[in-house]
N, C-alpha and C positions, 0 to 999 in steps of 0.2 A: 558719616562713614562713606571712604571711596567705592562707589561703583562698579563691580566689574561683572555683574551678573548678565548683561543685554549685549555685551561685546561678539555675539555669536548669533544672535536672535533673528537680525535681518536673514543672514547666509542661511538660515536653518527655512527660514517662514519662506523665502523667493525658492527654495529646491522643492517647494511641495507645488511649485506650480510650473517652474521650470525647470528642466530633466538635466541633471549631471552641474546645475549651476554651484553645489558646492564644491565641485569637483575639481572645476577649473579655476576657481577662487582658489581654491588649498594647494594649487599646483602654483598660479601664481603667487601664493606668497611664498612655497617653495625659492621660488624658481629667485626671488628678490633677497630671501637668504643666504642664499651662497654666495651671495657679495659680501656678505658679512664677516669678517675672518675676527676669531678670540680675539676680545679684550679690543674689538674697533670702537667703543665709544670712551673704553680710558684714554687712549692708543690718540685716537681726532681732538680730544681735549687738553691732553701736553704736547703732542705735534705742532698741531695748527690754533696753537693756543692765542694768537694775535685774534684770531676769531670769536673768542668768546662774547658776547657782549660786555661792552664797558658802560653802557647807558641805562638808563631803565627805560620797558621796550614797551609799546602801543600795539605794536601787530605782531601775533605769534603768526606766522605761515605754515602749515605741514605740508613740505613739497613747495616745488617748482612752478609745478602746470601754470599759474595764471601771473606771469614774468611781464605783461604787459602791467598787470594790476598793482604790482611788489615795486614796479619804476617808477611808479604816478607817488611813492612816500618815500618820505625824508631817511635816508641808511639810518642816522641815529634810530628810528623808530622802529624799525622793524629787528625778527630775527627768523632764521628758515629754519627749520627742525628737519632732518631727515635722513639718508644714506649717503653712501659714495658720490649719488649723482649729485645732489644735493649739496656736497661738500665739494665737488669741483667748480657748482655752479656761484657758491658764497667765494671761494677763490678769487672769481674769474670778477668777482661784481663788487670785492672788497665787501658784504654783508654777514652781519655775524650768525654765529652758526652753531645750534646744538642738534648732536646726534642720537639718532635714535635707533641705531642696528638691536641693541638688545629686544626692542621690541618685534622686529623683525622676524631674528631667530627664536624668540618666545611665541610668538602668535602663530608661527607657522606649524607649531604641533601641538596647536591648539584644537586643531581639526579634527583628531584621533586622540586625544588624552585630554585630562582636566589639567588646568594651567593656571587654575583661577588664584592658588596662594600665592602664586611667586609672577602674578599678575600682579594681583597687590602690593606686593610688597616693592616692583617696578614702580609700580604707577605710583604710590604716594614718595616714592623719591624724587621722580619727574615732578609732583604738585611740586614740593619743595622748594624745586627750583625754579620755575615758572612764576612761584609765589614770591619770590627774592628779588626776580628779576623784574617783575614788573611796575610799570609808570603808573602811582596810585594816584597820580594827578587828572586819570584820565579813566574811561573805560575801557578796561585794555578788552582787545580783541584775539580769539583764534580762528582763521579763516582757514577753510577747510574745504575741499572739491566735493567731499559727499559724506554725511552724516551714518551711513548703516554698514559699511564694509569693517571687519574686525579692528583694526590701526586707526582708521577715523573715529569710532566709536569707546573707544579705549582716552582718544585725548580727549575727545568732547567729555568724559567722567573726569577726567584729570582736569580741566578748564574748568568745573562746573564745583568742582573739591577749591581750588585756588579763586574762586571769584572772576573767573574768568568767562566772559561771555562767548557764545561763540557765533557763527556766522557761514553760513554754508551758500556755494555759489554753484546756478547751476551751471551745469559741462554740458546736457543733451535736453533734446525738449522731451515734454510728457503728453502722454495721450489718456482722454477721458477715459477711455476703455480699461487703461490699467489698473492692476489690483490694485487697491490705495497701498495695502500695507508694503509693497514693494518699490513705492518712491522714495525718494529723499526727503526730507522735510523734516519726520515727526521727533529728531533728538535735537539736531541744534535750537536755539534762540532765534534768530533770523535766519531767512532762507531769503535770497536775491536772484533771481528769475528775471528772466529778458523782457516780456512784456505783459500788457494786461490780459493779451488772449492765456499764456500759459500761468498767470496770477489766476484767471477765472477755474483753469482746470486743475491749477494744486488745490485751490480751496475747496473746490468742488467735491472732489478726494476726502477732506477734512480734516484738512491743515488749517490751521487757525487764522483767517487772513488777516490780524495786528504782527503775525510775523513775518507775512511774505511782503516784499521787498521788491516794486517794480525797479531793477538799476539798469540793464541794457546784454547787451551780448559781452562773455568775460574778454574778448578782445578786439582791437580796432580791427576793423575790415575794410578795406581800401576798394572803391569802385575801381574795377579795369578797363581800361577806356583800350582799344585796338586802336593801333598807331596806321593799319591801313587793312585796305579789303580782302577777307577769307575766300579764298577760292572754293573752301569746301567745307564742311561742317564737320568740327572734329566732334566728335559723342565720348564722354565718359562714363561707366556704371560705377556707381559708390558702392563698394561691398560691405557686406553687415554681415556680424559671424553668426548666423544664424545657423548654421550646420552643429553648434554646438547645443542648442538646445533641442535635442531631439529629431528622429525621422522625419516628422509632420512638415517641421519646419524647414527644414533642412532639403528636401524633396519637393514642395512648395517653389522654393526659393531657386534649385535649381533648371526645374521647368520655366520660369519665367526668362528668366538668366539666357537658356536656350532658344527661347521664341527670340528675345530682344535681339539676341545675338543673329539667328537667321535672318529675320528680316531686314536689318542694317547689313547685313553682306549681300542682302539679294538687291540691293537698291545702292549698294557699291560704299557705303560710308565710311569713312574711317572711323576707326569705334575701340576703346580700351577699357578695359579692365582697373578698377584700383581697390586692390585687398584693402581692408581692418584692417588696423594694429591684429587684431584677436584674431585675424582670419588666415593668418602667411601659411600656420601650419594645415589647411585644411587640404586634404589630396588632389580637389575636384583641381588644384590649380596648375598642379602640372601637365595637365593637356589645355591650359590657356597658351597661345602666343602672343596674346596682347597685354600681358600685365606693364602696369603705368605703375613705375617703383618712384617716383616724386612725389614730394609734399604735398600738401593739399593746395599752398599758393602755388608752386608750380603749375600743376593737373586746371587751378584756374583760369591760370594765362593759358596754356596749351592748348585747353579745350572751349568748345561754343556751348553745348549741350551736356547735360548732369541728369542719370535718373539715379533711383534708390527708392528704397522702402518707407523707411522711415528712420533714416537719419539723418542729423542734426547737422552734418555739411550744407545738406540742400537746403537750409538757410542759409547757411554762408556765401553761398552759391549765387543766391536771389541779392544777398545784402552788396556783393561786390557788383554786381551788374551784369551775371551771364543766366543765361535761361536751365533753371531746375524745374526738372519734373518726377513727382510721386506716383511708384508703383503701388495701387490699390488693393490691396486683398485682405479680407476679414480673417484669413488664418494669423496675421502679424496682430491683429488685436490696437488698429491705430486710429488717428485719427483722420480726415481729409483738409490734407494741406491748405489746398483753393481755397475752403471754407473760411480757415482763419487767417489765410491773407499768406504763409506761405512760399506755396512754390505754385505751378499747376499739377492736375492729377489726373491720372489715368488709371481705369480701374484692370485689375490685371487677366480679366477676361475679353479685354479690347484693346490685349496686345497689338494683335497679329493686326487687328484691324486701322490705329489708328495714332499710332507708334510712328512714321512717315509726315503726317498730318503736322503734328503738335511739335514736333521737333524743329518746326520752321516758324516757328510763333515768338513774337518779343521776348525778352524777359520780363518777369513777371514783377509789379510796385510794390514796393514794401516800407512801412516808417516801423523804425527801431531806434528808443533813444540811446543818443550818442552813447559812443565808450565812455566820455568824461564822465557822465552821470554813476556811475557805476564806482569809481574813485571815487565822488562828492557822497553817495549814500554812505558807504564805508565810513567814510571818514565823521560824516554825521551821531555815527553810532558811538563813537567814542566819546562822546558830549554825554550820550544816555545814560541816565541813572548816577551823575557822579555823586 
């Protein structure tokens, strides 16, 4: 029998510890629906019907995100399940394409009504065809950004009805402090994780370590080499939507924010600001004038120095070659960078003091295997179990 009883379970169990998190989940999938206009997945399957798959397929993809990972395998083998964007992006790269809006607009009033029959009665349409379409020559694969969000959790039951394995990659690191049950891990099959330090902390949690999966970071990261000498230190802050999760945090974050900010003006630095995705709408930003609206490889090149809390850029940070440093503080519930190799860290009570200091220090060593490894483990799985 198809599964659709735990498609809700994560969102439910993470708002008992984090304030409004089902909130802004139910809004984004809102917000991802109204892309969806009636009858868009009859409507994408006789339009752009050269898309279909013709082959029988190895890699189901849901989503875009990891476009580095999707180019390292052969078009016959793959196919990208998703929306609009999804459907521009199969376009633009000649890869075949089934859409999945209906779930979109079904999951997103999932949040305030029960949706569970005509869940069902989706999702074992979806097996069907997943089951049709796939290479029984092989272990097919669904690769997935995160196993617990409603739409992830929905195909991983559908993958799991169809004999299909699945495979979840991580997007951000995790910190020992965290609730277990609010990581990613515990539905998929495999979970593939950057390295042994963040392998020690899933399992630690009590992830089953036969499924975690040392592969590397989801994308190449290109060291930056400066073509000539900075006359000055540019400084970036990585911002983290943390004003979403409550006062505490929210208040925390923007005392820090303040201190960092006075002391680089009083010592004359050039210094920017770069929002979340999650964070554009937060109010605190309209009395910024340093917001850095470039990508994150841009805000690389541009800038010398990267702080943050605890996010997963400031490895990326470290991995291209510019100096990341970790704001410290036991209200984020993290881990210490330095410790497992990282970025450097500062704890956020020695701001004021030593914030001037550390911002003139190298960047910091880091070994992470290669992006290739990451392509080879994937690919290895599809050998499993034939």
């Amino acid at each position: 029998m198809l599964n659709v009883d735990d498609v809700y379970e994560y969102v439910n169990q993470r708002n008992v510890i984090d304030e409004n998190f089902t909130e802004n989940i139910s809004k984004l999938y809102k917000k991802n629906a109204k892309w969806i206009f009636p009858f868009y997945d009859l409507l994408c399957r006789v339009v752009f019907y050269w898309l279909r798959p013709k082959e029988k397929i190895k890699y189901f993809v849901l989503g875009n995100r990891f476009s580095h990972l999707i180019n390292t395998f052969p078009k016959k083998d793959i196919c990208i399940i998703g929306g609009p964007r999804q459907l521009l992006y199969c376009l633009k790269n000649n890869l075949s394409y089934l859409p999945n809006g209906d779930f979109w607009t079904l999951l997103s009033t999932g949040f305030t009504q029960d949706v569970r029959s005509s869940l069902l009665k989706k999702s074992c349409c979806m097996q069907k065809v997943l089951t049709r379409l796939s290479d029984r020559n092989a272990q097919v694969m669904l690769i997935v950004e995160n196993d617990s969000l409603p739409l992830q959790r929905t195909f991983c039951n559908i993958a799991a009805a169809a004999n299909i394995k699945t495979v979840c990659i991580q997007h951000g690191l995790f910190q020992s402090k965290t609730e277990a049950k609010i990581i990613d891990g515990w539905k998929c099959d495999y979970f593939i994780c950057y390295d042994n330090n963040q392998k020690n902390i899933i399992t630690g949690l009590g992830i089953a370590p036969n499924k975690v999966i040392v592969g590397g970071f989801y994308e190449p990261i290109t060291k930056v080499v400066d073509s000539k000498p900075k006359n000055e230190i540019k400084v970036c802050f990585l911002g983290q939507p943390w004003f979403k999760y409550g006062e505490l945090y929210k208040t925390k974050y923007i005392n820090c924010i303040d201190i960092l900010t006075s002391q680089l003006k009083s010592a004359n630095i050039s210094y920017s600001f770069k929002p979340h995705p999650w964070e554009t709408d937060a109010p605190y930003l309209k009395s910024m004038a340093n917001i850095f609206d470039g990508n994150m490889n841009d805000a690389i090149i541009e800038h010398d120095v990267f702080l943050s809390f605890t996010s997963t850029a400031l490895l990326e940070v470290t991995m291209a070659g510019k100096l990341a440093i970790q704001i410290y503080d036991e209200q984020f519930a993290c881990d210490n960078f330095e410790k497992i190799g990282y970025a450097y860290t500062i704890n956020s009570q020695d701001l004021d003091k030593s914030i001037l200091d550390i911002i003139h220090k190298s960047p910091f060593e880091l070994e992470m295997p290669d992006f290739k490894n990451l392509s080879h483990q994937i690919k290895k799985l599809t050998m499993v179990n034939m």
